[in-house]
C-alpha positions as CSV (number, residue, x, y, z in Angstrom):
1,X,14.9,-168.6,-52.9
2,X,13.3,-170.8,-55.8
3,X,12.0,-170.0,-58.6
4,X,9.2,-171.2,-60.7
5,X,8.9,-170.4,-64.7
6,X,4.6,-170.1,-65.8
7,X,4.4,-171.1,-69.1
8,X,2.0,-169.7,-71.7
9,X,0.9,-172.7,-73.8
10,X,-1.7,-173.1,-76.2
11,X,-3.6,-170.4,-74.4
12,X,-6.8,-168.7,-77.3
13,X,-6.4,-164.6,-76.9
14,X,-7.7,-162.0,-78.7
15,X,-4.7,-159.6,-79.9
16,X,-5.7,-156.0,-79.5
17,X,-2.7,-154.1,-81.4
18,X,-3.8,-150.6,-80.7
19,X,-4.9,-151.8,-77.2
20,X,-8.1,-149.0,-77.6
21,X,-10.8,-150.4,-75.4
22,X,-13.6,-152.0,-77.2
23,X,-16.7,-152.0,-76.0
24,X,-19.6,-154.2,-77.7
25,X,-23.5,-154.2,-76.5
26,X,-25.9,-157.6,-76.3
27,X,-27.4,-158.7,-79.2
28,X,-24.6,-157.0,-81.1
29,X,-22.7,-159.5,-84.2
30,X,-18.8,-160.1,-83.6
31,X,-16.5,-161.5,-85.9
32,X,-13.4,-164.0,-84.7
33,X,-10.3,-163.6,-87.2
34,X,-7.2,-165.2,-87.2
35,X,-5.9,-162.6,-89.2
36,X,-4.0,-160.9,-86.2
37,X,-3.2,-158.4,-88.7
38,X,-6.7,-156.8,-88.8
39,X,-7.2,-154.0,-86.2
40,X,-9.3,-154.8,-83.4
41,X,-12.9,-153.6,-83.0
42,X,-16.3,-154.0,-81.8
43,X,-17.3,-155.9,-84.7
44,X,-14.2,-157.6,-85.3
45,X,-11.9,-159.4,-82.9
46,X,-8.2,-160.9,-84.1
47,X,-7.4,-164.0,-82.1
48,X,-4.0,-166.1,-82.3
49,X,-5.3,-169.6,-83.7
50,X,-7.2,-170.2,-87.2
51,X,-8.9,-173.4,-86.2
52,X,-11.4,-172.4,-84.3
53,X,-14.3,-174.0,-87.1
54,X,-12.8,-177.4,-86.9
55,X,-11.5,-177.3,-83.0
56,X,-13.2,-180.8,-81.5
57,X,-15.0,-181.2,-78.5
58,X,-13.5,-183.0,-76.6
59,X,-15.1,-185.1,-74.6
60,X,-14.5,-188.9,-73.1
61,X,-15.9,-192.4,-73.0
62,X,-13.6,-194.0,-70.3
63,X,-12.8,-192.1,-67.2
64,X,-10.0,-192.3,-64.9
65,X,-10.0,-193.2,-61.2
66,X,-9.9,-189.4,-60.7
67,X,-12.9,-188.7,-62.6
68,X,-14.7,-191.6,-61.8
69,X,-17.9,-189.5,-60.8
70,X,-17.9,-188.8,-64.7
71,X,-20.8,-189.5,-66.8
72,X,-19.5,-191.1,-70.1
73,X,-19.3,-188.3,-73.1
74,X,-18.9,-188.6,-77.2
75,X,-16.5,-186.6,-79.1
76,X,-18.2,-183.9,-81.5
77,X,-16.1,-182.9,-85.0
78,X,-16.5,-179.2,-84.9
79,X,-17.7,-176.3,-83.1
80,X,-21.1,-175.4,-83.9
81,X,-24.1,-172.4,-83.6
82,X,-25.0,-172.1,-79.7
83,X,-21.7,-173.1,-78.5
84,X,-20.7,-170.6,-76.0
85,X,-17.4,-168.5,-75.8
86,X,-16.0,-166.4,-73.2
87,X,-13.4,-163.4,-73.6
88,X,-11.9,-161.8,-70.3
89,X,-9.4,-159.8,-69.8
90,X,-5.6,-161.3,-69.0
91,X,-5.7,-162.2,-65.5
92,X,-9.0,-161.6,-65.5
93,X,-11.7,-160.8,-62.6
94,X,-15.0,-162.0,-64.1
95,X,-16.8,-158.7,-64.1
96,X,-19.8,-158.6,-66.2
97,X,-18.5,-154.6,-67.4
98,X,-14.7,-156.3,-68.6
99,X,-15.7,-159.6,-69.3
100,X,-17.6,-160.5,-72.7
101,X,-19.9,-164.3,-73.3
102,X,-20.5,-164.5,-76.9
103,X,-22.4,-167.7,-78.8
104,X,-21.7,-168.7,-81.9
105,X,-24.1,-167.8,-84.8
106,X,-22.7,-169.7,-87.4
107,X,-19.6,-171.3,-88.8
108,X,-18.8,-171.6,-92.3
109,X,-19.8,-175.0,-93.8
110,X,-23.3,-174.6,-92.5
111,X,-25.4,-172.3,-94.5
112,X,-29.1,-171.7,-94.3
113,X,-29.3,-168.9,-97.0
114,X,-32.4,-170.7,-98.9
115,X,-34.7,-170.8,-95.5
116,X,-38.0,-169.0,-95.9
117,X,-38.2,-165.6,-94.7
118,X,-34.4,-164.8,-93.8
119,X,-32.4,-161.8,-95.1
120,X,-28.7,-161.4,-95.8
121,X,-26.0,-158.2,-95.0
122,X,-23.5,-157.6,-96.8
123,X,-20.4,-156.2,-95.1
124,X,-17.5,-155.9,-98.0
125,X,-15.3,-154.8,-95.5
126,X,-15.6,-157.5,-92.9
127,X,-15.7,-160.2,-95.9
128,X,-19.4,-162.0,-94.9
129,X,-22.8,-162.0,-95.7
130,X,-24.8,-161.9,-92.3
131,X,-28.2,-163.4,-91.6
132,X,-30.8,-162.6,-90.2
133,X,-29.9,-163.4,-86.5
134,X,-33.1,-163.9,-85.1
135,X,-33.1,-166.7,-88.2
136,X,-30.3,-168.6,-86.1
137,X,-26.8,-167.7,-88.0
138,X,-24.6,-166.2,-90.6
139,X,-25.5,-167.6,-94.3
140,X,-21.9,-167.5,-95.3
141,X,-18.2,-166.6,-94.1
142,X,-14.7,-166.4,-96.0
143,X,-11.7,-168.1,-94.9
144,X,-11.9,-169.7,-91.1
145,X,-13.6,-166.5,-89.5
146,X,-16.5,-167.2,-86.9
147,X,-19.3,-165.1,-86.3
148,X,-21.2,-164.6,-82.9
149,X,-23.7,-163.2,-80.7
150,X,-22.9,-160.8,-78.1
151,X,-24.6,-162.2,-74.9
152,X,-23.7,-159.1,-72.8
153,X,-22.5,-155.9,-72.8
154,X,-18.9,-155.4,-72.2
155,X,-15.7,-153.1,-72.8
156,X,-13.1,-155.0,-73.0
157,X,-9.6,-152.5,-72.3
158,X,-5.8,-153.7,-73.1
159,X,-3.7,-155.4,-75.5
160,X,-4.4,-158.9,-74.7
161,X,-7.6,-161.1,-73.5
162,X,-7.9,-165.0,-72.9
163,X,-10.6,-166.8,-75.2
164,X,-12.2,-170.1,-73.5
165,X,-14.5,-172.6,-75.2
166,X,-16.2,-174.9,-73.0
167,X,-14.4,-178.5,-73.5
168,X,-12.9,-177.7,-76.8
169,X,-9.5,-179.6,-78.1
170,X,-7.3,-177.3,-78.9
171,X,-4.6,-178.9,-81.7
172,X,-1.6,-176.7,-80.4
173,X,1.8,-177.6,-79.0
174,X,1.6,-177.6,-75.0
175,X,5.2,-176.0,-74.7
176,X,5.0,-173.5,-77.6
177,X,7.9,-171.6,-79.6
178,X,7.6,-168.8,-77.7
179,X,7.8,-170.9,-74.3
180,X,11.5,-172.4,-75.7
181,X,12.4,-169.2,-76.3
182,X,11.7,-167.7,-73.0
183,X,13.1,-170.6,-71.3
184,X,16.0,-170.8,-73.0
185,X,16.5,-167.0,-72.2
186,X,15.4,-166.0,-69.1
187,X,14.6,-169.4,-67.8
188,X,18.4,-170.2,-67.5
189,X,19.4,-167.1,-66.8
190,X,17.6,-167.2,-63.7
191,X,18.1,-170.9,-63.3
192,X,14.4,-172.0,-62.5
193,X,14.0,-174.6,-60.0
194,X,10.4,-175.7,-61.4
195,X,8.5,-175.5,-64.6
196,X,4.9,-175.0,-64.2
197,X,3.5,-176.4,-67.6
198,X,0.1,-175.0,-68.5
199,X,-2.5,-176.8,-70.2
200,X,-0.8,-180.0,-69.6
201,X,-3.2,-182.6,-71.3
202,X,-1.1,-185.9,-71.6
203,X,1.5,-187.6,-69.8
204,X,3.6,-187.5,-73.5
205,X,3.6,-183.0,-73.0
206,X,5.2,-183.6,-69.8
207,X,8.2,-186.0,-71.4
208,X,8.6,-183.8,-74.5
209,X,9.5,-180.7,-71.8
210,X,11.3,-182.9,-69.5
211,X,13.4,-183.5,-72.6
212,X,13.8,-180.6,-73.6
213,X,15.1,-179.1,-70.3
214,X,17.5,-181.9,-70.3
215,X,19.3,-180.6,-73.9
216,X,19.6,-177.2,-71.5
217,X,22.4,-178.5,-69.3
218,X,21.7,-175.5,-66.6
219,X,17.7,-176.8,-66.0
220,X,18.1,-180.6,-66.3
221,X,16.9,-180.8,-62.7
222,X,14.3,-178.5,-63.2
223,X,11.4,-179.8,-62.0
224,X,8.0,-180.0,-64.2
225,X,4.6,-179.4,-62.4
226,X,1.7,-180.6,-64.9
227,X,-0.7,-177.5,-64.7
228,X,-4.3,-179.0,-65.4
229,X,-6.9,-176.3,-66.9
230,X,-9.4,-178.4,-69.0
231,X,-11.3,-181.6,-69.0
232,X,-8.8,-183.1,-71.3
233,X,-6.3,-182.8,-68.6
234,X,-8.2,-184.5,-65.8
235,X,-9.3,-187.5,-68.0
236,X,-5.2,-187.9,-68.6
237,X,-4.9,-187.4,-64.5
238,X,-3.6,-190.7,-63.5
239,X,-1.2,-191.2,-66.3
240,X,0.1,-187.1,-66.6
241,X,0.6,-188.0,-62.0
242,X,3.3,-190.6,-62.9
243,X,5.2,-188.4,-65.3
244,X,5.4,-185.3,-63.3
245,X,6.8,-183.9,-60.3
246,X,3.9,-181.8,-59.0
247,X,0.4,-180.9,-59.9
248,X,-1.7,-177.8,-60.2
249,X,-5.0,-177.8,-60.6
250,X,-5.8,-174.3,-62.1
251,X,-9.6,-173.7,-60.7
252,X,-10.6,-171.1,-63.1
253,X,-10.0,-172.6,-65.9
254,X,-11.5,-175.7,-65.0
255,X,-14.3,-173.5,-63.8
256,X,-15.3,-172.8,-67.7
257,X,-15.2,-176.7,-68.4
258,X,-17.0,-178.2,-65.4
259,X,-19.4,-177.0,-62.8
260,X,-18.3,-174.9,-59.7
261,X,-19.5,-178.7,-57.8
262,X,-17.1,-180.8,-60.4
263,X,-14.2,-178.8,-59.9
264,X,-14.3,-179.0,-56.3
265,X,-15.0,-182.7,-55.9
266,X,-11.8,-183.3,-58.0
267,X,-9.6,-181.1,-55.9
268,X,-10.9,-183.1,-52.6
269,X,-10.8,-186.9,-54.4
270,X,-8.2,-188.8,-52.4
């Protein structure tokens, strides 16, 4: 028998401590935190990385022989009102009852306080002043919090959910601290055969693990699969293929970059 270590990687969640379940209604306001400390609730939601209001799109100009069917894209700076988020629970089915769209109403940086005929909420314990929604946005937001929309209704139960921006460039480690750790633990305790690397985006995350495995004498033939979840991934196809031992193409993921059509003409492309 052989055996194959998943890793995490830069994977957004939402950390629910108390692991209640929350449950939020459409046309509600949500706040995103990356103060993991705060507890969880239907109008605020702790997730694990602060950067969401300067995350880039990413997008490309130049595609690879695998995406060749690409369109050419730009890159955009920062997230901004109407982008679209999803939150689902770990492993999740989809369900419109456990799974939660939200849009973003505004990001700090961008306030339209002064516009004729909006209104402002203040919430002391939340640490914002709202807007009037149906004015497009939140007038003003402390520290790197980002405030949404709630496109449908949703109870979200457990102590962990995935978050997913469409084509948005994460600036995270692909083989995290906590991914060391758990290799160095149980990965060579078990002695894994392969190393599936989530979120692989470049052919460099592939060498940085391959080295890495190599300082463990027990996994220095460990093979690395490159597992590819975003469009950042498949525009680095052709150079991440020479680096690694195996692919995966992880569907859903790709799913919540690209159309059902795209994602299906890049598993059959020769």
């Amino acid at each position: 028998m052989q055996v194959m270590l998943d890793t995490v990687g830069p994977e957004l969640q939402v950390v629910n401590k108390s692991e209640k379940a929350i449950s939020l209604e459409v046309d509600g306001c949500v706040v995103l935190t990356p103060d993991q400390e705060k507890e969880a609730s239907p109008q605020l939601l702790p997730v694990n990385f602060s950067g969401l209001p300067k995350a880039g799109i990413f997008l490309f100009m130049q595609c690879s022989h695998f995406l060749k069917c690409c369109s050419h894209l730009t890159l955009r700076c920062a997230v901004k009102p109407g982008d679209t988020i999803f939150i689902g629970q770990y492993l999740f089915t989809g369900s419109e009852t456990t799974s939660l769209w939200l849009e973003i109403s505004h990001q700090r940086g961008d306030s339209r306080s002064d516009r004729e005929g909006d209104f402002q909420i203040s919430d002391k314990n939340l640490g914002f002043v709202r807007e009037n929604l149906d004015g497009g946005g939140v007038a003003e937001l402390k520290g790197e919090d980002v405030v949404c929309r709630v496109k449908n209704s949703a109870t979200l139960a457990g102590s962990l959910f995935t978050l997913h921006i469409s084509q948005i460039r994460i600036d995270l480690p692909t083989l995290t601290e906590n991914d060391k750790h758990v290799i160095c633990t149980w990965g060579v305790c078990n002695k894994i055969d392969f190393l599936s690397l989530s979120y692989t985006r470049h052919a460099e995350d592939v060498r940085q693990a391959r080295q890495f495995l190599s300082e463990l004498s027990d996994l220095a033939q460990t093979q690395i699969f490159a597992k590819i979840e975003n469009i950042e991934g498949l525009t680095h196809f052709d150079e991440i293929l020479q680096e690694a031992d195996g692919i995966i193409l992880s569907r859903g993921n790709l799913g919540m970059d690209l159309p059902p059509e795209k994602v299906r003409s890049f598993i059959l492309c020769d």
